[in-house]
C-alpha positions as CSV (number, residue, x, y, z in Angstrom):
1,X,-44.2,-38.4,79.3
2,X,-41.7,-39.8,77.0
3,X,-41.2,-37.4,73.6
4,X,-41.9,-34.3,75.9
5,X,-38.2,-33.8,77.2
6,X,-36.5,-31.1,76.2
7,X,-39.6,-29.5,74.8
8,X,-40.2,-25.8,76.1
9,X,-42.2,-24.4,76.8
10,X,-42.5,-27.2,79.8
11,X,-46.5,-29.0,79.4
12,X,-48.7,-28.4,81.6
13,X,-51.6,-29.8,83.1
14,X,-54.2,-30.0,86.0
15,X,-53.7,-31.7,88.9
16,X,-56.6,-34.3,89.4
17,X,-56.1,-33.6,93.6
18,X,-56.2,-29.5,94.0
19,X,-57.1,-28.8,90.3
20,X,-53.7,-26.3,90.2
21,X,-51.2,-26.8,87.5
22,X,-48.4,-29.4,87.1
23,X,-45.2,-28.9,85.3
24,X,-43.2,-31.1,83.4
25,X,-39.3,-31.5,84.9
26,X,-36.4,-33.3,83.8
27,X,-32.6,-33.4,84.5
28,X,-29.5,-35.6,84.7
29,X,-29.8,-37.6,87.7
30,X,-34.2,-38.0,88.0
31,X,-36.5,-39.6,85.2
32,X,-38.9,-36.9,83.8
33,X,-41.7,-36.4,86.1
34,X,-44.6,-33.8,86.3
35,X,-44.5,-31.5,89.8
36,X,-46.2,-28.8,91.5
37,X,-45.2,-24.9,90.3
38,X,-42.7,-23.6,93.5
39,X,-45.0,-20.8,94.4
40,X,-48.3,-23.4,94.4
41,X,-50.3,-23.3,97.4
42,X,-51.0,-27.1,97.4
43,X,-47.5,-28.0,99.5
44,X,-49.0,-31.0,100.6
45,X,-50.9,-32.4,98.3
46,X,-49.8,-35.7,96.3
47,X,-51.2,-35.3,93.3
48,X,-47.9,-34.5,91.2
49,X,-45.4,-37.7,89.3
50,X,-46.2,-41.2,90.3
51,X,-49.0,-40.1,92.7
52,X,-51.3,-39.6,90.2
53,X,-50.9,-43.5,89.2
54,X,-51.0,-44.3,92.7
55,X,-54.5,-42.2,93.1
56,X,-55.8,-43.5,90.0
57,X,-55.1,-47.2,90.7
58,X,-57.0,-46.6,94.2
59,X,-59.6,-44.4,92.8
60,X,-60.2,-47.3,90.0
61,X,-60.4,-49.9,92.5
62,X,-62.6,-48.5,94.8
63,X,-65.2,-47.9,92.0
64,X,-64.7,-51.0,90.6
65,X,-65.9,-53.4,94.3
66,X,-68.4,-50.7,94.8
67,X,-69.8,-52.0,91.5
68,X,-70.3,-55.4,93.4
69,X,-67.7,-56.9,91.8
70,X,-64.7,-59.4,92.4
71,X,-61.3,-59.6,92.5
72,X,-59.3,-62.4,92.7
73,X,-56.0,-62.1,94.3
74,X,-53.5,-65.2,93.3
75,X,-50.5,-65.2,96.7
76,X,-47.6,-66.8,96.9
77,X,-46.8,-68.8,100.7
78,X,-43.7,-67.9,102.1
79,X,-44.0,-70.7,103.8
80,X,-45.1,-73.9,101.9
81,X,-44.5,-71.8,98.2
82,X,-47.9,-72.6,97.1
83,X,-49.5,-70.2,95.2
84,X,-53.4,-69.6,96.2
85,X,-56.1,-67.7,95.3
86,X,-58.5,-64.9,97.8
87,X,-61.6,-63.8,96.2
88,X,-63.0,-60.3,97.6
89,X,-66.4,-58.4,97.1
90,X,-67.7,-56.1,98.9
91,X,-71.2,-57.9,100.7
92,X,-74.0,-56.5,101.8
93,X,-73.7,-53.9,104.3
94,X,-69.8,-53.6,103.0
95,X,-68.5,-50.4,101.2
96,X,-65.2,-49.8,99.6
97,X,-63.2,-46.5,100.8
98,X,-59.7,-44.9,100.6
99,X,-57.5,-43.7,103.4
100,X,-59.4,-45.8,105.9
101,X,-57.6,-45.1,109.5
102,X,-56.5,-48.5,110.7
103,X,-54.3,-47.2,113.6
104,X,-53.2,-44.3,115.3
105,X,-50.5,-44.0,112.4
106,X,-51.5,-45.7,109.3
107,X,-54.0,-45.9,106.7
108,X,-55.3,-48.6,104.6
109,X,-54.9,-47.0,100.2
110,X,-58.3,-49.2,100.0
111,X,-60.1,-51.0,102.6
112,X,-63.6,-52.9,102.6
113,X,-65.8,-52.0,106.1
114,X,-68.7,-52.7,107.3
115,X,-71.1,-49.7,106.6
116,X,-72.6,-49.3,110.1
117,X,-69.6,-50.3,112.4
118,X,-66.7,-48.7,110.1
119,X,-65.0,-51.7,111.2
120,X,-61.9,-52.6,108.4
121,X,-62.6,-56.0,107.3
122,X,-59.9,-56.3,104.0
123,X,-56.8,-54.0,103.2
124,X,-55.2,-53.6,100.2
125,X,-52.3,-51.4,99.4
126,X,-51.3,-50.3,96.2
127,X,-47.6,-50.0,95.4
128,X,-45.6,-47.7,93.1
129,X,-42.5,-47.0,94.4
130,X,-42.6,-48.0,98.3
131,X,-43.3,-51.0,100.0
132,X,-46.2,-51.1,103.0
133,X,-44.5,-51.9,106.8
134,X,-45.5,-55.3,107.3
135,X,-45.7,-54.5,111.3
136,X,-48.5,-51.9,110.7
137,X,-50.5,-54.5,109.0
138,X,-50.6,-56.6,111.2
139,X,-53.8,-58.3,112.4
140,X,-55.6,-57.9,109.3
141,X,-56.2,-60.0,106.3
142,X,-54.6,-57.7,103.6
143,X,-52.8,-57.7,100.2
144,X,-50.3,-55.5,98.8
145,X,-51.0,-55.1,94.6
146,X,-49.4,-53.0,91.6
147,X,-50.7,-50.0,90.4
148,X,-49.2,-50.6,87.3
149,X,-51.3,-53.8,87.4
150,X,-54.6,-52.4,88.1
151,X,-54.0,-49.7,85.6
152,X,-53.0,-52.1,82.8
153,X,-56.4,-54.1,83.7
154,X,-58.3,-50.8,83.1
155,X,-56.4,-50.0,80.2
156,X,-58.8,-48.6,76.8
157,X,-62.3,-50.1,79.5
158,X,-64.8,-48.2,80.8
159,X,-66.1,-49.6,84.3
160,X,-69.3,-50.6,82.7
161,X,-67.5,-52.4,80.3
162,X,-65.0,-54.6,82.7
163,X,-65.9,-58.2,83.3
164,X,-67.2,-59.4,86.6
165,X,-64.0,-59.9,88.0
166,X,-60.0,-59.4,87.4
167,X,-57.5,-61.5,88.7
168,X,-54.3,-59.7,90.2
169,X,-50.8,-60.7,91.6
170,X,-50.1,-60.1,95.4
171,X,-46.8,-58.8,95.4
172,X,-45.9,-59.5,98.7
173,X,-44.8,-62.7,100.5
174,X,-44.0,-61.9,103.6
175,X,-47.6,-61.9,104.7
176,X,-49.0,-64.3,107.4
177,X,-48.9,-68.1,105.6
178,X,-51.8,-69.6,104.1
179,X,-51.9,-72.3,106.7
180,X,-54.0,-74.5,104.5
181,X,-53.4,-77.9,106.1
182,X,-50.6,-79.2,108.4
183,X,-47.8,-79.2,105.7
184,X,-47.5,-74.7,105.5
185,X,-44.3,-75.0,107.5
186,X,-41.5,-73.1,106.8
187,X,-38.5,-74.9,105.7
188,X,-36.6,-74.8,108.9
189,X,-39.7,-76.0,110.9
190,X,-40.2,-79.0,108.8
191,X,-36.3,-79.7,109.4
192,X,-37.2,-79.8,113.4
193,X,-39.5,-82.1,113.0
194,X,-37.7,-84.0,110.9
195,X,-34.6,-84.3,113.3
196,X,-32.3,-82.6,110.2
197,X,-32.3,-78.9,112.4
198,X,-31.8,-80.1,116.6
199,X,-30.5,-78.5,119.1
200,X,-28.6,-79.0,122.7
201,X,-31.2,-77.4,125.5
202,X,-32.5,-80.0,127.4
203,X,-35.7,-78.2,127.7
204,X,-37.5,-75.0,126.0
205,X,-37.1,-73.1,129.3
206,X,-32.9,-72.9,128.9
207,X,-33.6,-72.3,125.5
208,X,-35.8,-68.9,126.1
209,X,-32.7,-68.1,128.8
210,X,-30.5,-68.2,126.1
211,X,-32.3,-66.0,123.7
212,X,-33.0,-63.5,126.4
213,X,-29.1,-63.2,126.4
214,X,-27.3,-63.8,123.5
215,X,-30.4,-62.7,121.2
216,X,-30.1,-65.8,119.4
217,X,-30.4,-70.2,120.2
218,X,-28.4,-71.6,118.9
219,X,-29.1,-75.2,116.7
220,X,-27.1,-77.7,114.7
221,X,-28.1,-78.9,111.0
222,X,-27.6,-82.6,110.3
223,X,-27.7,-85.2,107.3
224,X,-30.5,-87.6,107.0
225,X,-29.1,-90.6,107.5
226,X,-27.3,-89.4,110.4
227,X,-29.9,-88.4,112.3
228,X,-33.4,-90.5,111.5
229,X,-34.8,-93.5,110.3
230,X,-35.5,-92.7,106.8
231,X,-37.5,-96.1,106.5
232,X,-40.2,-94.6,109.2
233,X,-44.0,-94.2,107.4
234,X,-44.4,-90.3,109.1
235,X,-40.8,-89.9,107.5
236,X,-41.9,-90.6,104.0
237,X,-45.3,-89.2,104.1
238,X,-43.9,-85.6,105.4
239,X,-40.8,-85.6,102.5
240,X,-43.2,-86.3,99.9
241,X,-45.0,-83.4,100.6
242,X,-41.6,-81.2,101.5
243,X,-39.3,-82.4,98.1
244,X,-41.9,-81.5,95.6
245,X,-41.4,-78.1,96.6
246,X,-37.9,-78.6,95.1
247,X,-35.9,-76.3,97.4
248,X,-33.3,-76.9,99.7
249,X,-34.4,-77.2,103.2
250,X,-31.5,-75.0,104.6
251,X,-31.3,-71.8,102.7
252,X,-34.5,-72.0,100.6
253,X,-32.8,-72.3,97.3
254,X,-34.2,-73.8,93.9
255,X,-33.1,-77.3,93.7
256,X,-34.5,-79.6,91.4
257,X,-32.6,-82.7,92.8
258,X,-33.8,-82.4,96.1
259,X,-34.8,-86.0,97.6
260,X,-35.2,-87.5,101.2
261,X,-31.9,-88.4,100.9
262,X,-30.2,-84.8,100.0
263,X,-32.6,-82.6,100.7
264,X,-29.9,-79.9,100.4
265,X,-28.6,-77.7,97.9
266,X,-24.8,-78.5,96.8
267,X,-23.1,-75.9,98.9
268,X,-24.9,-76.4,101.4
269,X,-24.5,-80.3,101.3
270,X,-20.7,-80.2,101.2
271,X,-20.6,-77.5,104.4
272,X,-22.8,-80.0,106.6
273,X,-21.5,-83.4,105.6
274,X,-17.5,-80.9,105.8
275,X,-17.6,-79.8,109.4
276,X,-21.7,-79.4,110.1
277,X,-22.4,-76.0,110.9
278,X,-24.0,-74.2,113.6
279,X,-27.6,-72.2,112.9
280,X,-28.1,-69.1,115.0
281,X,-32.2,-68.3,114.8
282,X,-32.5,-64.4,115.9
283,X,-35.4,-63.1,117.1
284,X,-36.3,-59.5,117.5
285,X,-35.5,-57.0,119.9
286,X,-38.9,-57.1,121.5
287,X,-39.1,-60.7,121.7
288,X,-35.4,-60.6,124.0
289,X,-37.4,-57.6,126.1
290,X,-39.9,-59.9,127.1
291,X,-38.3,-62.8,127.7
292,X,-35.5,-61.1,130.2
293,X,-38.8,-59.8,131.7
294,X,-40.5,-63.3,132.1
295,X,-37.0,-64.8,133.7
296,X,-36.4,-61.6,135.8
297,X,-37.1,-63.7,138.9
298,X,-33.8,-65.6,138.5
299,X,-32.0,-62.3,140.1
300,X,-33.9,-63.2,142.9
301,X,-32.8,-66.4,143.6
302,X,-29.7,-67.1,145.8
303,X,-26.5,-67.9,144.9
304,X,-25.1,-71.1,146.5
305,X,-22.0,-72.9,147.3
306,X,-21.5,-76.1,148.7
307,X,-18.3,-78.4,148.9
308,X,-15.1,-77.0,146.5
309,X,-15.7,-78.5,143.1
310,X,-19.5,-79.3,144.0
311,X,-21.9,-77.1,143.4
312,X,-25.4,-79.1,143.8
313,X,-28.8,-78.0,142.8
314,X,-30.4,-75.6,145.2
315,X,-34.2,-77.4,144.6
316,X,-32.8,-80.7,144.7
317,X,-29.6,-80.9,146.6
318,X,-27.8,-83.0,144.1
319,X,-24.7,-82.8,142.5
320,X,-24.0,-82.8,139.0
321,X,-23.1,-85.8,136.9
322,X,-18.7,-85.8,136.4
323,X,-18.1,-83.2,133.7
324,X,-21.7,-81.6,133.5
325,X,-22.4,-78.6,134.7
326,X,-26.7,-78.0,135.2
327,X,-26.3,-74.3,136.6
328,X,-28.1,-71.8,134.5
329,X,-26.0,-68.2,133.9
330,X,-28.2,-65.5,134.0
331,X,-26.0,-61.9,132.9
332,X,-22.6,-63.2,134.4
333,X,-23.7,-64.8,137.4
334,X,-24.2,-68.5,138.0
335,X,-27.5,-70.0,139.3
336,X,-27.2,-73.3,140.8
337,X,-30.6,-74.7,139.3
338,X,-31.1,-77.8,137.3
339,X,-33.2,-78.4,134.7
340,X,-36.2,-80.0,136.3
341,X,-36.0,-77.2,139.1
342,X,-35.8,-74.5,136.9
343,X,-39.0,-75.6,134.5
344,X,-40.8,-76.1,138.2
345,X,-39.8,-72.3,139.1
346,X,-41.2,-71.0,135.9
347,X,-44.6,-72.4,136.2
348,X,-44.6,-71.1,139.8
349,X,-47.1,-67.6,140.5
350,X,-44.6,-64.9,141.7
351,X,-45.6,-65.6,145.5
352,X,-45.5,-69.0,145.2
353,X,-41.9,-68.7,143.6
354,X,-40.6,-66.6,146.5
355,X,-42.1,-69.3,149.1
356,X,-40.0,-72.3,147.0
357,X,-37.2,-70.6,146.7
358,X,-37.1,-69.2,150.4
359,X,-37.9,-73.5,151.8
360,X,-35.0,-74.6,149.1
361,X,-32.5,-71.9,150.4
362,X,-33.3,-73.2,154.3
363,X,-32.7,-76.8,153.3
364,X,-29.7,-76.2,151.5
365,X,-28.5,-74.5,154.1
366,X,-28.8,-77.0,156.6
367,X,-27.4,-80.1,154.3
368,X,-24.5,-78.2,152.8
369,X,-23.9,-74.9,155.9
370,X,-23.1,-72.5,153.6
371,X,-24.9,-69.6,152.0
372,X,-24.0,-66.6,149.4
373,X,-26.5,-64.4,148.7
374,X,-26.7,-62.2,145.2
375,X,-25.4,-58.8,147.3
376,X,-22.5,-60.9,148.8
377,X,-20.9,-62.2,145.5
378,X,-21.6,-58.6,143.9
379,X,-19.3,-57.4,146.5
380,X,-16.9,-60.2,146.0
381,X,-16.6,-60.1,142.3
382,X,-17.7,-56.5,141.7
383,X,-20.1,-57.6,138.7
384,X,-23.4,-56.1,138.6
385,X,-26.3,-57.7,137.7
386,X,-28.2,-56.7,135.2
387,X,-31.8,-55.6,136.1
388,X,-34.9,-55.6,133.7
């Protein structure tokens, strides 16, 4: 389109979608672009400005695997940062289409099915301007490519005259990880295991309980050679394979003097070994809705008192250790559970959970003589609880 601005009057020329014409616009703000005529009768149809790359990337690519041939897709792991190659053809029994429903509210730009089932096997989505939702993807292998790309593949070739296969670039990275062996870990995984990224819960059942409140755990970075044995065999064999990567292990920079013994970028480096500093891992909205769902049950469960200044487990009917205090707080109120209790809840079926917890409130009752149930220190305090 460039040396056609300005020129009047505006080109023309056919839409490849409805066959009407497309005119030529330009302006201040917008790059020149070709559009449908305001008084068309194709309203919806995409086949004006960068939707004709986009259908002619698809409609090249779809001819090109029905041809039996290959493309080779080279992906980068957001993970482990290796870069891999996926080879697709379309098999026998396998046809590639376009627009192939893959939900109630999203299509795949190309997809490879099985003939007879219609059952999507591959996706692949072309981008021009806007990026795919990675949600509605998932569950299915798929790769997001240019259509620049695929058009600069096909550039001055016939089909018949393209080799057996092209290579392209996955321009995503946000995909599910290779998994190739143990060692696709993200960064901050790898840190866990190595003892660099730990945190305070004394088991992953408080943990959940926190998330399901705050939205968030909380965990603590560390340096090496505070918190491991650097000397250990399973220590050396896992940083050989983590510092060629090169990156710092805490916010995923380049760094090309990573070693077991810094594995962190300089910033980074001087804010642990300052102060250390507190990592908060978030997790989605849906992920807190189910877990106050899964601990719901802890509403149910009675709210004791025993001696002033003691406050023992309800399962258990010990006290805490001086200074420690093993209740879990569930939405303002206190639960007098320890650890051990609380994992032994959890695993409980509903009914059998209702049976501990009524035995445990009897026998507290008769070591300690006094009871407060959830109602009575709502009406006491005035806090509501908050129901899920």
């Amino acid at each position: 389109m460039h040396g056609f601005e300005r020129e009047w009057p505006r080109p023309r020329y056919p839409c490849p979608t409805c066959f009407q014409s497309l005119v030529l616009r330009w302006g201040d703000y917008r790059r020149p672009h070709f559009a449908h005529l305001p008084n068309s009768t194709s309203s919806h149809c995409s086949g004006g400005g960068e939707g004709i790359v986009h259908k002619a990337a698809k409609e090249l690519l779809t001819r090109y695997l029905n041809m039996g041939r290959c493309v080779g897709i080279d992906s980068t792991c957001h993970q482990c940062s290796r870069t891999y190659r996926t080879t697709i053809r379309c098999t026998s029994g396998e046809i590639a289409v376009q627009e192939h429903p893959i939900s109630s509210h999203a299509h795949a730009d190309v997809c490879i099915i099985d003939e007879s089932t219609r059952d999507a096997r591959f996706v692949i989505e072309i981008l021009k301007t806007h990026r795919t939702r990675t949600a509605s993807r998932d569950g299915y292998d798929w790769v997001e490519l240019s259509a620049d790309d695929i058009l600069r593949k096909f550039k001055d070739k016939t089909l018949d005259a393209m080799p057996p296969q092209i290579v392209l670039t996955c321009q995503r990275g946000d995909r599910q990880p290779c998994r190739k062996d143990d060692t696709c870990l993200h960064p901050h995984a790898f840190a866990r295991q190595l003892g660099l990224l730990r945190n305070d819960y004394p088991n992953e059942e408080r943990r959940e309980i926190d998330i399901a409140i705050r939205g968030y755990c909380r965990s603590y970075w560390e340096l090496p050679e505070d918190s491991m044995d650097t000397n250990a065999p399973s220590f050396q064999m896992q940083w050989q394979v983590f510092t060629a990567r090169k990156q710092c292990i805490k916010c995923g920079t380049r760094e090309p003097r990573a070693s077991r013994y810094r594995p962190y970028c300089i910033h980074c480096y001087r804010e642990i070994s300052r102060d250390g500093t507190e990592h908060r891992e978030k997790v989605s909205a849906e992920t807190r809705r189910q877990l106050r769902l899964k601990y719901a049950w802890l509403n149910s469960v009675p709210i004791m008192t025993g001696q002033p200044g003691c406050d023992p487990c309800i399962g258990c009917n010990e006290p805490p250790p001086p200074n420690v205090d093993h209740g879990v707080w569930w939405f303002g109120t206190k639960r007098n559970l320890c650890s051990n209790c609380l994992h032994a809840l959890s695993v409980h079926t509903p009914a059998d959970r209702r049976d501990q917890l009524s035995s445990w409130e009897t026998a507290y009752h008769r070591k300690w003589g006094t009871t407060r149930t959830v109602a009575a220190e709502k009406q006491q305090t005035g806090f509501m609880c908050v129901e899920v």
